[in-house]
C-alpha positions as a Python dict, from the first residue, in 0.01 Angstrom:
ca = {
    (1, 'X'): (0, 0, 0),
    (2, 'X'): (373, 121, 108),
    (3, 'X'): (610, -95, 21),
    (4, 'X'): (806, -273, 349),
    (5, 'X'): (1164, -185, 311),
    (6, 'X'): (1481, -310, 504),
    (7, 'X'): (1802, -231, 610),
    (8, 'X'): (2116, -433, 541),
    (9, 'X'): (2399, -411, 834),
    (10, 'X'): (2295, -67, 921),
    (11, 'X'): (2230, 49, 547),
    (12, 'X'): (1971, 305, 394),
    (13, 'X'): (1627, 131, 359),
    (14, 'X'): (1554, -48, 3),
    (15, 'X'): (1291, -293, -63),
    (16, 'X'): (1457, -638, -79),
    (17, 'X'): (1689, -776, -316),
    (18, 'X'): (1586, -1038, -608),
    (19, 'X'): (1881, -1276, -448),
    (20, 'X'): (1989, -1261, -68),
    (21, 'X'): (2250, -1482, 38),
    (22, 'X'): (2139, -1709, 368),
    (23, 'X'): (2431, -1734, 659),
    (24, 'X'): (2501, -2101, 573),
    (25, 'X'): (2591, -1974, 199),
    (26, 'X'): (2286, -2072, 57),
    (27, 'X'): (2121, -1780, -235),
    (28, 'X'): (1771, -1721, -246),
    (29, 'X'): (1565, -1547, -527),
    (30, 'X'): (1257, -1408, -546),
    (31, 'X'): (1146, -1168, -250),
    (32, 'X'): (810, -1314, -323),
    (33, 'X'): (922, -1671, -140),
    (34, 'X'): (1177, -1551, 66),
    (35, 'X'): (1004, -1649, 481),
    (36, 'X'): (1060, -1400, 750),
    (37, 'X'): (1333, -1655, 932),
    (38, 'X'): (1513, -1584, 565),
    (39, 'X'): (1456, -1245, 586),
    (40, 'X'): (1628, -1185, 909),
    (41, 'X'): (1934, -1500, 859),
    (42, 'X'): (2036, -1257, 574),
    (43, 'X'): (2091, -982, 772),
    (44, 'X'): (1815, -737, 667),
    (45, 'X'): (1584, -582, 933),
    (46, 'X'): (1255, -457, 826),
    (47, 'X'): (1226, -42, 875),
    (48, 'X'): (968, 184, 975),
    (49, 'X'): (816, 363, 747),
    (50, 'X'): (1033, 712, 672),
    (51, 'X'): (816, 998, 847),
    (52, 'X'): (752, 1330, 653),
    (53, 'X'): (915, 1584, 781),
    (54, 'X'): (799, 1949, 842),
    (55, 'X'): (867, 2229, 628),
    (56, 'X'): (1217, 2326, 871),
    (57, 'X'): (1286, 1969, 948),
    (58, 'X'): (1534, 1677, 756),
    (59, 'X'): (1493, 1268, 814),
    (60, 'X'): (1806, 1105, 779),
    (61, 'X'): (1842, 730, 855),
    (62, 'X'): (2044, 628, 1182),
    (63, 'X'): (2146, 302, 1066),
    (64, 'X'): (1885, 147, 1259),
    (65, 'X'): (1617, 437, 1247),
    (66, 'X'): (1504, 753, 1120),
    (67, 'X'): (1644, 1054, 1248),
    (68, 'X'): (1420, 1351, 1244),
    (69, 'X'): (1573, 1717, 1355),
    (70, 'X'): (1571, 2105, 1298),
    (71, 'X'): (1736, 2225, 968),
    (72, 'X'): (1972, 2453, 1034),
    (73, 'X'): (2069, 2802, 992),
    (74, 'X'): (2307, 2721, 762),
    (75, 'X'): (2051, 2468, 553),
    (76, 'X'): (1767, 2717, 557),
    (77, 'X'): (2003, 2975, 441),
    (78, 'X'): (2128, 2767, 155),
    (79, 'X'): (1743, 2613, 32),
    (80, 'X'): (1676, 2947, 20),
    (81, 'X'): (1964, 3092, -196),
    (82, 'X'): (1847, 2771, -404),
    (83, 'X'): (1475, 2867, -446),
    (84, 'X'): (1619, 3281, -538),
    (85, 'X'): (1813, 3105, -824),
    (86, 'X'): (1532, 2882, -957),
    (87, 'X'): (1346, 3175, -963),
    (88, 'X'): (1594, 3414, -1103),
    (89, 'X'): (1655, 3129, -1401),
    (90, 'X'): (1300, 3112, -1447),
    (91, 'X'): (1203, 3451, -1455),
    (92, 'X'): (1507, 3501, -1762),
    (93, 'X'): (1350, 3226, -1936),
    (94, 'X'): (996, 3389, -1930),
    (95, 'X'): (1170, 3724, -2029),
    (96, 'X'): (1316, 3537, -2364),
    (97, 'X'): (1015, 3387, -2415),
    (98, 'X'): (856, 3718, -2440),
    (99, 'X'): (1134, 3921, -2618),
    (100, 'X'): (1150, 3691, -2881),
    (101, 'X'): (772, 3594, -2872),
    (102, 'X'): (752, 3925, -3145),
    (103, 'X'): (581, 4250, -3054),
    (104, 'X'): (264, 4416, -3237),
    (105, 'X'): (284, 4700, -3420),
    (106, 'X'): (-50, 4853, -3576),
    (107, 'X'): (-211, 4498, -3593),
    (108, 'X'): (91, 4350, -3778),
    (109, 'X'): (329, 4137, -3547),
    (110, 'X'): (669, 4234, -3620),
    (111, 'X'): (911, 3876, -3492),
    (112, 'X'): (1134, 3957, -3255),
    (113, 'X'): (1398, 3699, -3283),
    (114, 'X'): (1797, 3757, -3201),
    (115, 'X'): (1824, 3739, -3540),
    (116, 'X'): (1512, 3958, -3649),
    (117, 'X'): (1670, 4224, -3402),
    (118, 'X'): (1970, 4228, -3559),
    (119, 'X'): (1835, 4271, -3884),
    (120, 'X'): (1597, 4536, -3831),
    (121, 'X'): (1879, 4704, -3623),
    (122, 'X'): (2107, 4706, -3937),
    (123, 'X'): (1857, 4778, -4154),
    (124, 'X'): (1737, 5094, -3933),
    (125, 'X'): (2113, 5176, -3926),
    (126, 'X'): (2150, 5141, -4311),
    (127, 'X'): (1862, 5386, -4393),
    (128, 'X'): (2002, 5673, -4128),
    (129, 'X'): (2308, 5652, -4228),
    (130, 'X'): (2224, 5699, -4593),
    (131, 'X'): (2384, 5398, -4741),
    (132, 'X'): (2051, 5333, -4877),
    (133, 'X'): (1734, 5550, -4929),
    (134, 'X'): (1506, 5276, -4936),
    (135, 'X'): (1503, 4847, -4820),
    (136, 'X'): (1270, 4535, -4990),
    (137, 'X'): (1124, 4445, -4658),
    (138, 'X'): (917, 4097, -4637),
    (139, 'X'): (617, 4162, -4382),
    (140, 'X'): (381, 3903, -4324),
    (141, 'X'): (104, 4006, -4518),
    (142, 'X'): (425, 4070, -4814),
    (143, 'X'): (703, 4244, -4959),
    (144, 'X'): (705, 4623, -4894),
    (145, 'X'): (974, 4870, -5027),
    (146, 'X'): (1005, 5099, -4736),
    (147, 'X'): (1273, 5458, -4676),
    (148, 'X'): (1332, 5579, -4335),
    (149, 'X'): (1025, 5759, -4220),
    (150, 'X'): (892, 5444, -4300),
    (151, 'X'): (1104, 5179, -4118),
    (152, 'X'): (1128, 5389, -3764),
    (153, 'X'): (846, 5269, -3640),
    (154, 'X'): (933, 4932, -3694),
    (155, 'X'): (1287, 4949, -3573),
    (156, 'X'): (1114, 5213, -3283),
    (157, 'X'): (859, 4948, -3184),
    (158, 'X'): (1150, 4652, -3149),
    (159, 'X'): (1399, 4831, -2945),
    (160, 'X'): (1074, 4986, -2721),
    (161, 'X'): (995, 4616, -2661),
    (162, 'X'): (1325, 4470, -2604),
    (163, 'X'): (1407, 4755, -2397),
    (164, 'X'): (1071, 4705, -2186),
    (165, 'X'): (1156, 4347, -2174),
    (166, 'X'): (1456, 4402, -1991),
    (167, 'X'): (1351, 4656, -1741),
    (168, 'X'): (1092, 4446, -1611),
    (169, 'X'): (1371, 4138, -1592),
    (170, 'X'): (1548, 4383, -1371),
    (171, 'X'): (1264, 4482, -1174),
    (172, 'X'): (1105, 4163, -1110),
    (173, 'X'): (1465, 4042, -995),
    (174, 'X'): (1478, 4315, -733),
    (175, 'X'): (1153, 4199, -588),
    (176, 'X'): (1302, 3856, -556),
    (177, 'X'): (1550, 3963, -418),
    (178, 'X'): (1403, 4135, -133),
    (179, 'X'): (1126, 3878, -65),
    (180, 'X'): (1175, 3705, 241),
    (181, 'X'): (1232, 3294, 279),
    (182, 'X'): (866, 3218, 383),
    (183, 'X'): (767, 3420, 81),
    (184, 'X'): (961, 3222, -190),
    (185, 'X'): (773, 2970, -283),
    (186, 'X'): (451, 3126, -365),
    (187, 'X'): (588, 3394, -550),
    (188, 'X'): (450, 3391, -909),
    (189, 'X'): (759, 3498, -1170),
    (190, 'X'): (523, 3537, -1468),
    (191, 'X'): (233, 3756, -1273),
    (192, 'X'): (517, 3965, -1161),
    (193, 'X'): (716, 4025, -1512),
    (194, 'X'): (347, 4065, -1730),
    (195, 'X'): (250, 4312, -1408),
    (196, 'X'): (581, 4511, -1433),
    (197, 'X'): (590, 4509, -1825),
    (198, 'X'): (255, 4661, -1855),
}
């Protein structure tokens, strides 16, 4: 059951106070008690229930009812902007998610982390540049000792996967950005970034 709520000199609609205060000066406490003569001497007026608006519509309170009318332009235009962000924010969440979820490389899953990337980056770069012919590498079935022609997959299969990760972040946030406002909020962020990965 919907709980009754009431207005106080014109304000928003709130169930009823713990403690009113009667015209003569006199408190009262406990809504449970309180009669409908006590009700009304303390100046609140019961409300109708608040309507549900449509999807383009906004209910406001009148200071003695609710007010139900059009959005506008300028609203619309603005809960949209609002729904592109959420799902801009969203979508760059799923997209660390994945590029640091680790990638698979021959049935071994190489992590992905910041900090993996910038390891196996300076590694990679360590090896070509000949400061080193060969690194101790800990893989997860061990430690391997492994030279360049070795480690170039590894580093290959990182940079192919961060790379990817990022060029379907970019893609999927060009398809945002051209739906239209009716299209929003059924638009599905992951579907869209696994579909344009692939």
């Amino acid at each position: 059951m919907t709980q009754q709520l009431y207005s106080h000199n014109g304000s928003l609609p709130a169930p009823l106070p713990f403690r009113i205060t009667l015209s003569d000066g006199r408190a009262r406490t406990d809504p449970t008690t309180f009669t409908p003569a006590e009700i009304a001497d303390a100046g609140y007026v019961a409300a109708d229930p608040k309507p549900t608006p449509g999807a383009d519509q906004v209910v406001s309170w009148g200071g003695s009812d609710w007010v139900v009318r059009t959005k506008t332009a300028e609203e619309l235009a603005a809960e949209a902007e609002a729904a592109r962000s959420v799902l801009n924010a969203n979508l760059a969440a799923y997209r660390w998610d994945v590029e640091t979820g680790g990638v698979d490389l021959g049935g071994s899953q190489i992590e992905t982390t910041r900090e993996a990337q910038a390891q196996i980056s300076s590694t990679y770069s360590a090896l070509k540049d000949g400061l080193v012919t060969s690194v101790e590498w800990k893989a997860a079935t061990g430690w391997l000792v492994l030279d360049l022609s070795a480690f170039t997959p590894i580093a290959q299969a990182v940079a192919t996967h961060v790379q990817a990760c990022f060029a379907a972040e970019r893609a999927v946030s060009t398809q945002i950005d051209a739906l239209t406002d009716a299209e929003l909020p059924g638009f599905d962020v992951v579907a869209a970034f696994d579909a344009a990965k692939t």
